[in-house]
Structure formats: C-alpha cells, structure tokens
C-alpha positions as a printed NumPy array, in Angstrom:
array([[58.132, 21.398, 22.878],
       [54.649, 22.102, 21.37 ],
       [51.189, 22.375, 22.115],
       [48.058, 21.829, 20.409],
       [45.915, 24.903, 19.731],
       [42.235, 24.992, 19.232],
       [40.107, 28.434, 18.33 ],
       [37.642, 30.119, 15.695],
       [39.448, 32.944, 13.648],
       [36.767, 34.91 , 11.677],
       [34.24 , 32.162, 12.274],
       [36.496, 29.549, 10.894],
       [37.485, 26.512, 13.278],
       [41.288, 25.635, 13.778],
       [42.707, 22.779, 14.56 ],
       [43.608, 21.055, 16.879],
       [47.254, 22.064, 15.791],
       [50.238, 21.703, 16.836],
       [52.378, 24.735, 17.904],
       [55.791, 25.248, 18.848],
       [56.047, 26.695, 22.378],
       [56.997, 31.159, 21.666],
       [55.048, 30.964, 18.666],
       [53.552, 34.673, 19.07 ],
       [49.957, 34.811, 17.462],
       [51.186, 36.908, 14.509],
       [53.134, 34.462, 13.309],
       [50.526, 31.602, 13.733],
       [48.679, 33.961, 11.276],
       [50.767, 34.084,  9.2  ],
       [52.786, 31.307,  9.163],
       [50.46 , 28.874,  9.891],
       [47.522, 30.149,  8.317],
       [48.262, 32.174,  5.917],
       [46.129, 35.347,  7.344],
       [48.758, 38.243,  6.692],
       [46.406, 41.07 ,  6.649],
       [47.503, 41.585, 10.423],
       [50.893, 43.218, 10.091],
       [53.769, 43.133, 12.229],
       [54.906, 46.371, 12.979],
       [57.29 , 47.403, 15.688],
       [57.307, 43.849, 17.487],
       [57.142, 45.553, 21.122],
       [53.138, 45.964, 21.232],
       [53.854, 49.961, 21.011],
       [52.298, 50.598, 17.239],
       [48.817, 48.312, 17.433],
       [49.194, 47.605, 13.6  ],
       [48.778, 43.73 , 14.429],
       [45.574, 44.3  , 16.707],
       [43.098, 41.599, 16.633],
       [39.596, 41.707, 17.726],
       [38.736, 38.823, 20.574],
       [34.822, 37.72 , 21.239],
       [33.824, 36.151, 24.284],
       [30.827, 34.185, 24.938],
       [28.953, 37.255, 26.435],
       [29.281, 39.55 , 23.113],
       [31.754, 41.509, 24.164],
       [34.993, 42.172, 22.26 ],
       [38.511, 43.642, 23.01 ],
       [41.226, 44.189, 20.689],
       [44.653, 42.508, 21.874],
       [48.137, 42.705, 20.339],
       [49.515, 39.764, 18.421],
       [53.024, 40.439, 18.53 ],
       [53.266, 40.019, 22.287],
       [50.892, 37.43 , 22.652],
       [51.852, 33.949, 22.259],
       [49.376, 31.804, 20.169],
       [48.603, 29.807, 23.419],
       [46.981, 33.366, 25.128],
       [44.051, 32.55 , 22.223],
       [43.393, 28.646, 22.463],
       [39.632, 28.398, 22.925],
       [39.38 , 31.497, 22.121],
       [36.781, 32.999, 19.18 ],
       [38.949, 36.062, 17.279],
       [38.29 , 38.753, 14.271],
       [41.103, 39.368, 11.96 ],
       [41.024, 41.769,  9.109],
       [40.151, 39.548,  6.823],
       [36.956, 38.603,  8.579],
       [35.525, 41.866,  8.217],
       [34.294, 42.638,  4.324],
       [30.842, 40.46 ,  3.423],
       [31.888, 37.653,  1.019],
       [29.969, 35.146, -1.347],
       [29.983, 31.569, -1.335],
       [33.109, 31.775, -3.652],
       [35.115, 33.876, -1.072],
       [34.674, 37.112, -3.377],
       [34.38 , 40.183, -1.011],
       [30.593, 41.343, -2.085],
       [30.542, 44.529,  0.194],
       [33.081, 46.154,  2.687],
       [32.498, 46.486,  6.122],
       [30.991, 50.262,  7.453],
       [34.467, 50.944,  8.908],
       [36.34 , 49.865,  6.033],
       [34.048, 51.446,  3.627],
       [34.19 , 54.54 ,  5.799],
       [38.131, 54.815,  5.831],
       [37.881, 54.063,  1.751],
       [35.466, 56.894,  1.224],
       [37.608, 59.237,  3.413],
       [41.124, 57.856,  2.065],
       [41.951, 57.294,  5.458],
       [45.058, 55.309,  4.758],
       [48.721, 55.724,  2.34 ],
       [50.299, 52.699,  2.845],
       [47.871, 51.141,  4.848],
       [50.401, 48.903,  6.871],
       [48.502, 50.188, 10.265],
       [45.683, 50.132,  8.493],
       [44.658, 46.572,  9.713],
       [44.47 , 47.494, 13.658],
       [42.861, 50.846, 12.837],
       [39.571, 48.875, 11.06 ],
       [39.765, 46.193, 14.137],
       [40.376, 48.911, 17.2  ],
       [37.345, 50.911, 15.253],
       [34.956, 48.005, 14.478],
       [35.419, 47.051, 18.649],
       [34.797, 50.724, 19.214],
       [31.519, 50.539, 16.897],
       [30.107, 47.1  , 18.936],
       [30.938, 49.089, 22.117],
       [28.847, 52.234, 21.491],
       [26.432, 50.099, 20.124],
       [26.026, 48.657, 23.585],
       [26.456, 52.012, 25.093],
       [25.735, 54.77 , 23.159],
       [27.437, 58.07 , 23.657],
       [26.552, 61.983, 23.857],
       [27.248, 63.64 , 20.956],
       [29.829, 65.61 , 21.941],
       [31.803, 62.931, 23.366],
       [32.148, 61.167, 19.746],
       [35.476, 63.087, 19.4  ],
       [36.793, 62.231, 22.598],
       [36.245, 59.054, 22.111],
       [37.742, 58.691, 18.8  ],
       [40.684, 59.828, 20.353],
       [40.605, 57.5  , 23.287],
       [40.379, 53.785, 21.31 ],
       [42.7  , 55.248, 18.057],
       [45.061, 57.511, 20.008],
       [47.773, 54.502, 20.93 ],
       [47.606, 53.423, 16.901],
       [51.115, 54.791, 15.221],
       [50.719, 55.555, 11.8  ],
       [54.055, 56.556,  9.855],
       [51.857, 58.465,  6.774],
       [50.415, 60.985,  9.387],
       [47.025, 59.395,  8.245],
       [44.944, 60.023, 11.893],
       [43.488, 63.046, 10.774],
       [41.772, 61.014,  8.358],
       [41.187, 58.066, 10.356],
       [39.539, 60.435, 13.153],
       [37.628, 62.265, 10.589],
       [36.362, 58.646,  8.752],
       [35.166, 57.308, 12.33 ],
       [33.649, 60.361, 13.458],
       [31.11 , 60.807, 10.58 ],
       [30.564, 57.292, 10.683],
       [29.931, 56.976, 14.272],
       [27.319, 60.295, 13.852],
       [25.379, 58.818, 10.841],
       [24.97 , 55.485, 12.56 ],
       [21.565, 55.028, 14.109],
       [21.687, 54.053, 18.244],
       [25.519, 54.818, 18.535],
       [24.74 , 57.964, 20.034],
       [22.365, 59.828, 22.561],
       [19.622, 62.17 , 20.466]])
C-alpha cells in the first residue's frame, strides 16, 4: 500500500508523492529527497540526532523525532530541516550561517557532529520560543538544560553546546528580561 504525501520542508513544496505505508520521515528525507543532514541515530527516538523543527499556522514550532514518526504524521504539514537553516543565494551557495549554527562554530561545539543536526534544530525552536517569551536571566541556564538535556552526544560535546547557546541566548536582544 501507499499514500500520497503533501508538505513544505524548509519552504520547499513536496509533492503530492507517493509513499509506501512505514516509511518513517527519516527515510523520506533521505531516501526520497535527498535531505541527509538529519541523521539517524539510535532508531528508538532516545538520542534526538534526527529532530526536525515543525511550524504551524500560528508561528509556533516544536521539534519532533523522525525516526519514530512515519512520513504520514507530517502530510500538510510545514517542517525545518538542517539544511533550511544557513542564508543561501539564488545559486543555493550558503551566504551566512544561521546565529545557532554560527554560535556552535565559534564555540566548536561539535567533534563529529552526527548529533549535531538536532542540537541546531532543538536550539533554533528554543531561540523562536524565548523570543515569544523571554526569560530572567538567571533562568538562561536552566533552560539550556531543559530543551538540550534529552540530546545524546557520544563526543561529550554538551559542555560546549550549553556554553554556545548560553552566550548566544544572553547577547540576543528581547530573549531575556533586563
């Protein structure tokens, strides 16, 4: 059996297509469209590398796992993969990175950056969030801790990660309470 699958991924239109029923989302990225900056990790939803951003039509956005989800969880749906993040030109070259992935660069947040992906989407929802409701100061850490803290990275890399997000989250204007 199949089913025909409709949705934006990073402001992109797809389809109608048609999908095999099982088809988990992270292999309709990859397999179908060739997106494989979302990695599949431990298959079981526990690790969050192959987190995925989803908009709905009120501006809010929640990160959901792709390696649980079948494909048909997203039809309609508008989503945010990692490769929708970085500014690009009309030639597709990447013209300036995105202030989460320009804050884990500057930080060298990541080794082998295979969790890397759902880090930069759990942080950019985390961003829009306290952009909509802005935070006390000394809650930035807690925070941190609360959106990243379910993210396994095998490098030991979350001091890093924490530290990246942190200074970003302080130096951004309206993301906290003065």
């Amino acid at each position: 059996m199949s089913q025909s699958i409709e949705l934006t991924i990073n402001n992109q239109a797809v389809g109608p297509i048609e999908v095999g029923d099982g088809v988990m989302m992270i292999e309709f990225l990859h397999e179908y469209l060739n997106l494989t900056g979302t990695k599949f990790g431990c298959g079981v939803g526990v690790c969050h590398a192959c987190t995925v951003i989803v908009d709905d039509n009120l501006g809010v956005s929640k990160v959901v796992r792709t390696c649980i989800n079948g494909v048909e969880r997203f039809n309609g749906k508008h989503i945010r993969t990692i490769e929708g993040h970085a500014k690009q030109n009309a030639q597709g070259e990447i013209t300036a990175l995105s202030p989460v992935q320009q804050a884990f660069l500057e930080n060298f947040s990541f080794q082998c950056g295979w969790c890397t992906s759902g880090f930069i989407n759990e942080s950019t929802a985390l961003m829009e969030q306290l952009k909509r409701k802005p935070i006390a100061k000394d809650q930035v850490e807690k925070v941190i801790e609360e959106a990243l803290s379910e993210h396994v990275c095998r490098c030991t890399g979350y001091v890093k990660y924490y530290a990246a997000m942190k200074d970003l989250i302080l130096k951004t204007e309206g993301l906290t309470l003065s």
